[in-house]
C-alpha positions in Angstrom: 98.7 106.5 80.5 96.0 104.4 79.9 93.1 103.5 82.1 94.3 99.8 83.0 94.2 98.0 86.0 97.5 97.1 87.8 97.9 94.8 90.4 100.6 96.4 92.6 102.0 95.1 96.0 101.4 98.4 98.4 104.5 98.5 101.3 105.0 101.3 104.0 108.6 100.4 104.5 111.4 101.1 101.2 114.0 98.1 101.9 116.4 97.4 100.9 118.6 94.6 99.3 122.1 95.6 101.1 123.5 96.6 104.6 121.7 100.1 104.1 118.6 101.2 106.7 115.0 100.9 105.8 113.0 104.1 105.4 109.3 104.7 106.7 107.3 106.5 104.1 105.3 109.7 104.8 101.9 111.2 104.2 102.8 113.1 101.0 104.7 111.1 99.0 104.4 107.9 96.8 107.5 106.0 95.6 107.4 103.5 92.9 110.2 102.5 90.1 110.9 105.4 87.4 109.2 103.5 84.3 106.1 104.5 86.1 106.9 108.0 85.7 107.1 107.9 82.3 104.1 105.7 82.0 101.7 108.5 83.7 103.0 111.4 82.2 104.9 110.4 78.9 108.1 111.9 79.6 111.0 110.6 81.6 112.2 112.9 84.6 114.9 113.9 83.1 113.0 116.4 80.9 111.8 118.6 83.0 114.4 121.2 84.4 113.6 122.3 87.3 112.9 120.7 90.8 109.4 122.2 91.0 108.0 121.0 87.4 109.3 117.2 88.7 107.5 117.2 91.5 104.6 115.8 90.0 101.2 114.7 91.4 99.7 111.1 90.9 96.1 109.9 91.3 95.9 105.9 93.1 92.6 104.7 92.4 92.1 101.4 94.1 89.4 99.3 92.1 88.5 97.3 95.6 87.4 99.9 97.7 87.1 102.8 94.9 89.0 105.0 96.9 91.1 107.3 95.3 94.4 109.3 97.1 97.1 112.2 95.9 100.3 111.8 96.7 103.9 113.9 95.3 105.4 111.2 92.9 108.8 109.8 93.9 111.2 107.7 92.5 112.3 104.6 94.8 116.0 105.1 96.7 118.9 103.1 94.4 118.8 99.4 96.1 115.1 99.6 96.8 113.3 96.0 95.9 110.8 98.2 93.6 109.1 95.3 91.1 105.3 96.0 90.9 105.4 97.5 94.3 104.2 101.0 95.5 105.5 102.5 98.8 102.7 104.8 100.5 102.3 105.1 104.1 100.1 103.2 106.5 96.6 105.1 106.3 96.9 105.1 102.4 97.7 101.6 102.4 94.9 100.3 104.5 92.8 103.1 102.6 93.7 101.3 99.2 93.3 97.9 100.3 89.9 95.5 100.6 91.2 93.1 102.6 93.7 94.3 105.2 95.7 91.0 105.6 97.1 91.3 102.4 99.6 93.5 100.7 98.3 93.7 97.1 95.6 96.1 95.2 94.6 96.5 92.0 95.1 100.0 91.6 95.1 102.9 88.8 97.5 105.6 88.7 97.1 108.4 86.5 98.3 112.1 86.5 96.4 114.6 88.7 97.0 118.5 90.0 98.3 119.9 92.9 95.0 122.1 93.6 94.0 118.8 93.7 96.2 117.2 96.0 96.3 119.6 98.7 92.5 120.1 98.4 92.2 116.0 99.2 94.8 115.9 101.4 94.9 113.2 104.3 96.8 115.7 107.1 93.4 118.1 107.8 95.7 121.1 108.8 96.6 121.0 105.3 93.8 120.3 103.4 91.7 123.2 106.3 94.3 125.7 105.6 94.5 125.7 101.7 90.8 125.6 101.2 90.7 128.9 103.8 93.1 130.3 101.5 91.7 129.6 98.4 88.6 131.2 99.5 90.1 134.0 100.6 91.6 135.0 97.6 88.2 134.3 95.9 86.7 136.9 98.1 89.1 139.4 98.0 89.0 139.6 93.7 85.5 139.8 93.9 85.6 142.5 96.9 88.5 143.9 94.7 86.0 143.9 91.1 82.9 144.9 93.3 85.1 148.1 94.1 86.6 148.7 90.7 82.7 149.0 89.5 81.7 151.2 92.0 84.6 153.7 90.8 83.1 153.7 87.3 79.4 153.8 88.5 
C-alpha cells in the first residue's frame, strides 16, 4: 500500500442497515470493508489458507495527533454500513482523533507484525506479560550458550 493519506470516519459501534443488532467493537480488533485488505497487503483474504496466516496485523497512523495503534485486521459483518469508515473501539478512537467532537481522521494504514502489536498493545496485562516473556526467552538462550561454552572451555 502506499503511504497516502485517507480520510476515514472512525465508529465504535458496527450497524447495521436491517433488523439485525449492533455490535460494540473490542480492544484488538479493527474492522473496515475487504478492499482494504487487499489494499495493505496485496492479496485478497482468500489466499491465504489457514485461519492464523489471515489474521493479519494493521498499523493506523493518525496524521492529527501522530499517534499510531495495532490492531488484528477484520473484515466488517455482511450488512454493516462500511463506506470509508473504520470500526475501532472507544480509547482508539479518541486516541486517533484531534478533535473529539468529530468522527473523522485522516489516517494511514499499512501492514505491521504481531511482535509488534502485542508489544504496543493498549490492555497493559498484555503488553506486561509478552515483554516478560520475551525477555525471558532472551535470557535463558544466552544462559543456555553461556553454558554450552563453558562445556568446551
Amino acid at each position: 500500500m502506499k503511504k497516502e493519506s485517507k480520510s476515514m470516519i472512525i465508529e465504535t459501534i458496527i450497524t447495521f442497515d436491517s433488523e439485525r443488532e449492533d455490535i460494540s467493537v473490542d480492544n484488538w480488533n479493527a474492522y473496515t470493508s475487504s478492499h482494504i485488505f487487499k489494499e495493505i497487503f496485496g492479496k485478497t483474504e482468500n489466499n491465504f489458507k489457514t485461519y492464523a496466516r489471515k489474521r493479519k496485523v494493521i498499523k493506523i497512523t493518525s496524521l492529527d495527533t501522530k499517534h499510531s495503534i495495532y490492531r488484528f485486521w477484520n473484515g466488517a459483518p455482511l450488512g454493516a454500513k462500511t463506506k470509508d469508515t473504520l470500526f475501532l473501539d472507544k480509547n482508539a478512537k479518541y486516541d486517533l482523533l484531534a478533535d473529539k467532537n468529530k468522527n473523522t481522521a485522516n489516517i494511514i494504514l499499512s501492514k505491521s507484525s504481531k511482535l509488534k502489536f502485542y508489544l504496543n498493545h493498549y490492555d497493559h496485562m498484555v503488553r506486561v506479560s509478552f515483554k516478560l516473556g520475551l525477555w525471558s526467552v532472551i535470557v535463558g538462550v544466552v544462559s543456555f550458550i553461556i553454558g554450552i561454552i563453558s562445556l568446551f572451555c
